[in-house]
MDTraj code that builds the backbone (N, CA, C; nanometers):
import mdtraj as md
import numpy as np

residues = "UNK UNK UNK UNK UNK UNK UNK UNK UNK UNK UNK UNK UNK UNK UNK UNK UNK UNK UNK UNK UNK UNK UNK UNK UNK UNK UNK UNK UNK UNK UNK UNK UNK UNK UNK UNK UNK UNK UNK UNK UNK UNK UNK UNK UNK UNK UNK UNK UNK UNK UNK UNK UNK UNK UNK UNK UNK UNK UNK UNK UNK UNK UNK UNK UNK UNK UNK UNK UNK UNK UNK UNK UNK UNK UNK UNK UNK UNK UNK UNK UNK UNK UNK UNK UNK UNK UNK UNK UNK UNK UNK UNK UNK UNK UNK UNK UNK UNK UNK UNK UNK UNK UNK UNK UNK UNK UNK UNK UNK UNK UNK".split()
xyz = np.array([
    [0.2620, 1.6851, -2.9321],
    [0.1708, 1.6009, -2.8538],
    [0.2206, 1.5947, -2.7095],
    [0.1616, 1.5864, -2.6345],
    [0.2248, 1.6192, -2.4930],
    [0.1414, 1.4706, -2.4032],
    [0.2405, 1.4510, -2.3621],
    [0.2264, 1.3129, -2.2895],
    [0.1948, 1.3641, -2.1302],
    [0.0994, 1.2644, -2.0460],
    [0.1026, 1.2494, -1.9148],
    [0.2030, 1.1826, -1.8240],
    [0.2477, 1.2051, -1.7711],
    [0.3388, 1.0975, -1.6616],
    [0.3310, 1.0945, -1.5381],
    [0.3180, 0.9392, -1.4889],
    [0.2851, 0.8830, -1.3735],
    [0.3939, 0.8569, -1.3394],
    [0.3991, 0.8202, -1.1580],
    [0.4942, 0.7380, -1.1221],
    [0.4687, 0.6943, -1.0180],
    [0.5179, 0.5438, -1.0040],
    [0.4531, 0.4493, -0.9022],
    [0.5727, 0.3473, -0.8505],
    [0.5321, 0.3758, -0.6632],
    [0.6197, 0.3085, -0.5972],
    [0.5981, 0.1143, -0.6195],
    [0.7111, 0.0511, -0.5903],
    [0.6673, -0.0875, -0.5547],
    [0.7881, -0.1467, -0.4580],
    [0.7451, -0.2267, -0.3746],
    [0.8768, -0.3320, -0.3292],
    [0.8674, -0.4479, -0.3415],
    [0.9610, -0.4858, -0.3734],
    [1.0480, -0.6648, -0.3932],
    [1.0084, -0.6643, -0.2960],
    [1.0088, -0.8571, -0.2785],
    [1.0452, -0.8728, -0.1079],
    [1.2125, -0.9146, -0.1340],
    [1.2444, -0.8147, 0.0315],
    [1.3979, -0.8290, 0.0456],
    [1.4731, -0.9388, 0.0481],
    [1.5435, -0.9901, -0.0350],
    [1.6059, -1.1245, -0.0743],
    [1.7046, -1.1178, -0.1683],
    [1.7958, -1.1167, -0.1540],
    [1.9125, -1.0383, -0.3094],
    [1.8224, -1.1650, -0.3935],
    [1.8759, -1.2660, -0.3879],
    [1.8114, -1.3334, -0.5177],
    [1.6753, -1.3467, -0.5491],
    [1.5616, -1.3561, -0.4916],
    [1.4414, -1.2689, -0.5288],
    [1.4754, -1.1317, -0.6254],
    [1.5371, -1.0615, -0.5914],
    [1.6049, -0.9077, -0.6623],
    [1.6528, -0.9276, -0.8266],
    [1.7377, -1.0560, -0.7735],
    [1.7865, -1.0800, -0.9275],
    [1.6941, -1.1494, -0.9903],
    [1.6124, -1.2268, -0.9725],
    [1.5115, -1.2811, -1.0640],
    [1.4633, -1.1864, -1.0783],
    [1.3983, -1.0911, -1.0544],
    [1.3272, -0.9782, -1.1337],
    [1.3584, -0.9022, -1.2171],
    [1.4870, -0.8591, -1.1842],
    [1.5824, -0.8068, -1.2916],
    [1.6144, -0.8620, -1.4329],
    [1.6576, -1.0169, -1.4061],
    [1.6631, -1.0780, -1.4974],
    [1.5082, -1.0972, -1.5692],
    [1.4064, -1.1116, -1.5412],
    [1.2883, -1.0800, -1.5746],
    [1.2969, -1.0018, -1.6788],
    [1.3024, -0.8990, -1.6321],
    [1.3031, -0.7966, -1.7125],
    [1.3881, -0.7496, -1.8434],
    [1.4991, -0.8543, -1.7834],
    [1.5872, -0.8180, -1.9337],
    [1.5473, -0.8772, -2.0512],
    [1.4352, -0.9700, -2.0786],
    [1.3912, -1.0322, -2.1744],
    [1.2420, -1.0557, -2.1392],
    [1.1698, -0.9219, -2.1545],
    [1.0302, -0.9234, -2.1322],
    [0.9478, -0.9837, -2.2735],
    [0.8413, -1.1122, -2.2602],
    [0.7791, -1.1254, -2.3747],
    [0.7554, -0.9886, -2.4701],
    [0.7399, -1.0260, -2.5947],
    [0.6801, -0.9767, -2.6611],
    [0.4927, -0.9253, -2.6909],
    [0.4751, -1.0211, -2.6199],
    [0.2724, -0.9862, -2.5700],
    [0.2850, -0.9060, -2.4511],
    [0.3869, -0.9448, -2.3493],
    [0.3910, -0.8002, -2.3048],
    [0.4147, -0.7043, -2.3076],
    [0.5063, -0.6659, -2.4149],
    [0.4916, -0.5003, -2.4668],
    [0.4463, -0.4888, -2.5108],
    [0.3888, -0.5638, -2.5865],
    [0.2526, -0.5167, -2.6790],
    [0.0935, -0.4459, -2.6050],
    [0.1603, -0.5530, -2.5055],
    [-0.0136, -0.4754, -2.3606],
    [0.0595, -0.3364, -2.3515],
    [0.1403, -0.3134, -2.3202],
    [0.1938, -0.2188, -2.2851],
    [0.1232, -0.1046, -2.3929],
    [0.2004, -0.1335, -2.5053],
    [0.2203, -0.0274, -2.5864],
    [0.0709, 0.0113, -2.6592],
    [-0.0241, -0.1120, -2.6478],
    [-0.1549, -0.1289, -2.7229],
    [-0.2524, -0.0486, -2.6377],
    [-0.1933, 0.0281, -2.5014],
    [-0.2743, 0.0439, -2.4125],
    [-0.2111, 0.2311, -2.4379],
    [-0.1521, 0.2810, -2.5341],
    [-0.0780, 0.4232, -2.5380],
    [-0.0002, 0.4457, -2.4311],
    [0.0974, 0.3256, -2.3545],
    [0.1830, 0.4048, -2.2749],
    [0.3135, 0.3901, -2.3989],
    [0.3160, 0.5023, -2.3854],
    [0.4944, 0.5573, -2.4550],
    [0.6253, 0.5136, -2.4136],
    [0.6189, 0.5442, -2.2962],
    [0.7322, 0.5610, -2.2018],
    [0.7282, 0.4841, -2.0804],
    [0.7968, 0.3109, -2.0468],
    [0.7872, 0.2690, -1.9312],
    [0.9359, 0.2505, -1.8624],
    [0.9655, 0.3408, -1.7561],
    [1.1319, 0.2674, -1.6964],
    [1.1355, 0.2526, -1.5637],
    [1.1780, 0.1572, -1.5490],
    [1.1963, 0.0526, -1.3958],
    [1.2397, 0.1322, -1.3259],
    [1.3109, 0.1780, -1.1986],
    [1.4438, 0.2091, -1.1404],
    [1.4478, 0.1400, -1.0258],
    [1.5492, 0.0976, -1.0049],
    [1.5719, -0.0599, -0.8311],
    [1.6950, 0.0481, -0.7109],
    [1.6055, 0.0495, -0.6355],
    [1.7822, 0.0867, -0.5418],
    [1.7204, -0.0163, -0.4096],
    [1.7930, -0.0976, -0.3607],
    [1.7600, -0.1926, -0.2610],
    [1.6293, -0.3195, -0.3404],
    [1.5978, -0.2974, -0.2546],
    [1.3973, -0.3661, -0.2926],
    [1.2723, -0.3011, -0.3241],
    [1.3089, -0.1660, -0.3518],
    [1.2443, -0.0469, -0.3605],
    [1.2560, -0.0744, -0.5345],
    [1.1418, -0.0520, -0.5741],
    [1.1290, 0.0104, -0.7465],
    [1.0649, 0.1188, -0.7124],
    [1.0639, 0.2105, -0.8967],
    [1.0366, 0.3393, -0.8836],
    [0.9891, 0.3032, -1.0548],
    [0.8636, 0.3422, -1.1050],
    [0.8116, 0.3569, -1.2592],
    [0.7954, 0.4493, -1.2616],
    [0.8247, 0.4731, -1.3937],
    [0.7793, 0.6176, -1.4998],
    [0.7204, 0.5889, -1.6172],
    [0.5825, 0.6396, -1.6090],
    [0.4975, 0.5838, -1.7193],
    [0.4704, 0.7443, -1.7807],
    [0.4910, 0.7123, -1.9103],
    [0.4329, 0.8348, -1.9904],
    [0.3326, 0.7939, -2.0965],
    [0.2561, 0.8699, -2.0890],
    [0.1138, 0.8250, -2.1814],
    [0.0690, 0.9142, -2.2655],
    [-0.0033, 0.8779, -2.3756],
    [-0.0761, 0.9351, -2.4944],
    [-0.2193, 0.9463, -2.4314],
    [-0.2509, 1.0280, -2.5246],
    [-0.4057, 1.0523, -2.4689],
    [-0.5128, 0.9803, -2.4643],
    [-0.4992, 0.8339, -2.5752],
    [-0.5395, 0.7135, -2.5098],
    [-0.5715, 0.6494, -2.4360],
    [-0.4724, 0.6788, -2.2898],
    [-0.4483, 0.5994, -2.1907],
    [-0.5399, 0.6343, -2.1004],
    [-0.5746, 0.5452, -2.0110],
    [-0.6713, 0.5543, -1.9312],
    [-0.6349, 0.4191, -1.8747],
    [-0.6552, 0.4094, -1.7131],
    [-0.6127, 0.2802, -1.5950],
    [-0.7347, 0.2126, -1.6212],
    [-0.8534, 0.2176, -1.6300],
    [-0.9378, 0.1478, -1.6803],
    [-0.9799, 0.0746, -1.8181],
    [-0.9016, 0.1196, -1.8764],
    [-0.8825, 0.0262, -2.0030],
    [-0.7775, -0.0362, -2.0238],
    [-0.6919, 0.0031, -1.9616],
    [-0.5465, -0.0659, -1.9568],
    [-0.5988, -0.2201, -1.8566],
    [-0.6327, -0.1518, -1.7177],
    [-0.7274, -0.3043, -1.6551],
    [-0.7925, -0.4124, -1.7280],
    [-0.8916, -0.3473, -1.7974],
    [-0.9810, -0.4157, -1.8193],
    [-0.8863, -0.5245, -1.9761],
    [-0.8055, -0.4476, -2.0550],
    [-0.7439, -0.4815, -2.1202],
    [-0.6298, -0.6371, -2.0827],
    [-0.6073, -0.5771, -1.9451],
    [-0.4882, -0.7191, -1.9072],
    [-0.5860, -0.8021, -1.8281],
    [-0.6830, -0.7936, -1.7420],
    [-0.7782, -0.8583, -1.7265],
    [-0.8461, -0.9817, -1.8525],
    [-0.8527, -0.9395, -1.9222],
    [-0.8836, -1.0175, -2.0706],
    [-0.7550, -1.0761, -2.1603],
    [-0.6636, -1.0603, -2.0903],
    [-0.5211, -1.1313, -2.1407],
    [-0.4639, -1.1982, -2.0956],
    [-0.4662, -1.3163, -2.1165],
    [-0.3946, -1.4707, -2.0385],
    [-0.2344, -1.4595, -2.0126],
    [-0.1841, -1.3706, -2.1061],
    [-0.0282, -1.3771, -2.1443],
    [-0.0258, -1.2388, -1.9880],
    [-0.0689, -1.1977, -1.9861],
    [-0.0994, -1.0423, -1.9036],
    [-0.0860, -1.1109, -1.7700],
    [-0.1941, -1.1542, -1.7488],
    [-0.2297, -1.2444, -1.6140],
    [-0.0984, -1.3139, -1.5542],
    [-0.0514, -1.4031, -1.6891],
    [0.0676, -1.4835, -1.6263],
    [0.1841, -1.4126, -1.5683],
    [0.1865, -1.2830, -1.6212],
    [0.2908, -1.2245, -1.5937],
    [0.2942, -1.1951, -1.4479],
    [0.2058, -1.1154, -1.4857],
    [0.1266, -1.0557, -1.3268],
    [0.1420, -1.1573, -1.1859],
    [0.0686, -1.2767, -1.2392],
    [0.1026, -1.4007, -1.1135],
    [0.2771, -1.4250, -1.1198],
    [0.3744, -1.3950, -1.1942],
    [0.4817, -1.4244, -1.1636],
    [0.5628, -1.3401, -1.1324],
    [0.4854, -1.2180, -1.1468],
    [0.5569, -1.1211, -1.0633],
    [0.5704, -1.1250, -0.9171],
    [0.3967, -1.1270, -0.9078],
    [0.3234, -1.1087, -0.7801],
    [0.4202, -1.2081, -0.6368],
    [0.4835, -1.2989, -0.7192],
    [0.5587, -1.3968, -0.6313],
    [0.7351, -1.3492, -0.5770],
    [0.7203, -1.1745, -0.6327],
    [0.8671, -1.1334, -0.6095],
    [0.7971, -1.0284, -0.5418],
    [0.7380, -0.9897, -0.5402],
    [0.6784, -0.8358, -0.5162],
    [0.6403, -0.8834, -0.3952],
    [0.6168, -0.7337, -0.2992],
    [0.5176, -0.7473, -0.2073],
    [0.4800, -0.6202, -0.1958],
    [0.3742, -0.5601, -0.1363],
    [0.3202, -0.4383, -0.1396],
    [0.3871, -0.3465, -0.0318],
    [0.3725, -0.2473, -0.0521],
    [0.4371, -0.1055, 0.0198],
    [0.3018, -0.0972, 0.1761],
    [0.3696, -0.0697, 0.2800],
    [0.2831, -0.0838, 0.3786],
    [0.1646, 0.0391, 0.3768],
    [0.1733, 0.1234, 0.3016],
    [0.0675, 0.2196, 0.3063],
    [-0.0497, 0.2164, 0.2073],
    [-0.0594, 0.0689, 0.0751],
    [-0.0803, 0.0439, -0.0479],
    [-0.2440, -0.0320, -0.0029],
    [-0.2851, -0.0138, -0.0665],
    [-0.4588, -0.0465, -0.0575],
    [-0.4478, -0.2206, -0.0588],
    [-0.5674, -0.2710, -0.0005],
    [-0.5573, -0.4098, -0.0319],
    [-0.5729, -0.4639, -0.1675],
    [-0.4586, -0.5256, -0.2036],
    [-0.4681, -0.6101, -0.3451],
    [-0.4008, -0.4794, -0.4497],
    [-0.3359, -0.3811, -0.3811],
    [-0.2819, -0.2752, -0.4858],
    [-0.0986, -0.3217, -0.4832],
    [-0.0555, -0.3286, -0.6055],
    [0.0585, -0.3503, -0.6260],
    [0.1403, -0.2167, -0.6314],
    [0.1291, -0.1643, -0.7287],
    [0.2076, -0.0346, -0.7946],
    [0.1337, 0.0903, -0.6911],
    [0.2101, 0.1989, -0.6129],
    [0.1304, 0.2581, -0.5528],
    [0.1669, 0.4098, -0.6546],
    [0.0786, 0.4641, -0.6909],
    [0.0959, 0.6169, -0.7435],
    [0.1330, 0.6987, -0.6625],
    [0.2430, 0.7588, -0.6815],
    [0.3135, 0.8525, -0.6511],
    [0.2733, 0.9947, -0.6523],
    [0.2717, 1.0792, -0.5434],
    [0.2172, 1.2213, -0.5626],
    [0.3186, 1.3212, -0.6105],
    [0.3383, 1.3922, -0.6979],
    [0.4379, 1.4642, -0.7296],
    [0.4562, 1.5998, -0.6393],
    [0.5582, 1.5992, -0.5385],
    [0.5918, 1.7441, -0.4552],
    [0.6263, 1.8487, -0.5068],
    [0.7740, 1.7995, -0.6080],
    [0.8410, 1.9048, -0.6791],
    [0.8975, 1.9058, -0.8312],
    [0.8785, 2.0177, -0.8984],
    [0.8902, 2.0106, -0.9937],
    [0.9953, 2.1416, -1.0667],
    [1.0601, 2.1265, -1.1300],
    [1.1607, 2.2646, -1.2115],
    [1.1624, 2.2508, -1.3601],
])
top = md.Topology()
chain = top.add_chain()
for i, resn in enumerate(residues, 1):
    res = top.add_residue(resn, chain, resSeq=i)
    for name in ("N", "CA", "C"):
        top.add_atom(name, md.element.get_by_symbol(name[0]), res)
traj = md.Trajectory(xyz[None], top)
């Protein structure tokens, strides 16, 4: 089965401790949220932090589709909350559409 993979920029806002609340976030993510996750065929999700800079790697089943994954956390209260408590560490990348968090990444190179 051969999976798709995305990858998408984001930034913290610069604040070491802003930094660590997210981190720590993450080390004990609900359980309804992996379940959005996983209910939506992504396979494969990993963070990476250097500064205030993140970096995702999403790998997906053939399932997946950004419009059902939307429309999916859109209709999820547990989803939403997350989202608003992220949204309060995050700030968007200056080249990122209005109201776009995660920016997709174009792939240059590959071996």
């Amino acid at each position: 089965m051969d999976r798709k993979r995305y990858c998408f920029a984001l930034d913290l806002k610069d604040d070491p401790e802003i930094i660590e609340r997210y981190i720590a976030h993450h080390r004990s993510v609900a359980p309804e949220i992996i379940r959005s996750i996983t209910d939506a065929d992504i396979q494969v999700m990993d963070i990476y932090q250097t500064g205030n800079r993140l970096f995702m790697i999403m790998e997906v089943g053939e399932d997946f589709s950004f419009e059902r994954k939307a429309q999916m956390d859109n209709e999820n209260p547990k989803v939403q909350e997350w989202e608003s408590l992220m949204g309060t560490l995050q700030q968007s990348l200056p080249w990122a559409k209005p109201g776009e968090k995660w920016v997709l990444m174009d792939q240059i190179f590959h071996l």
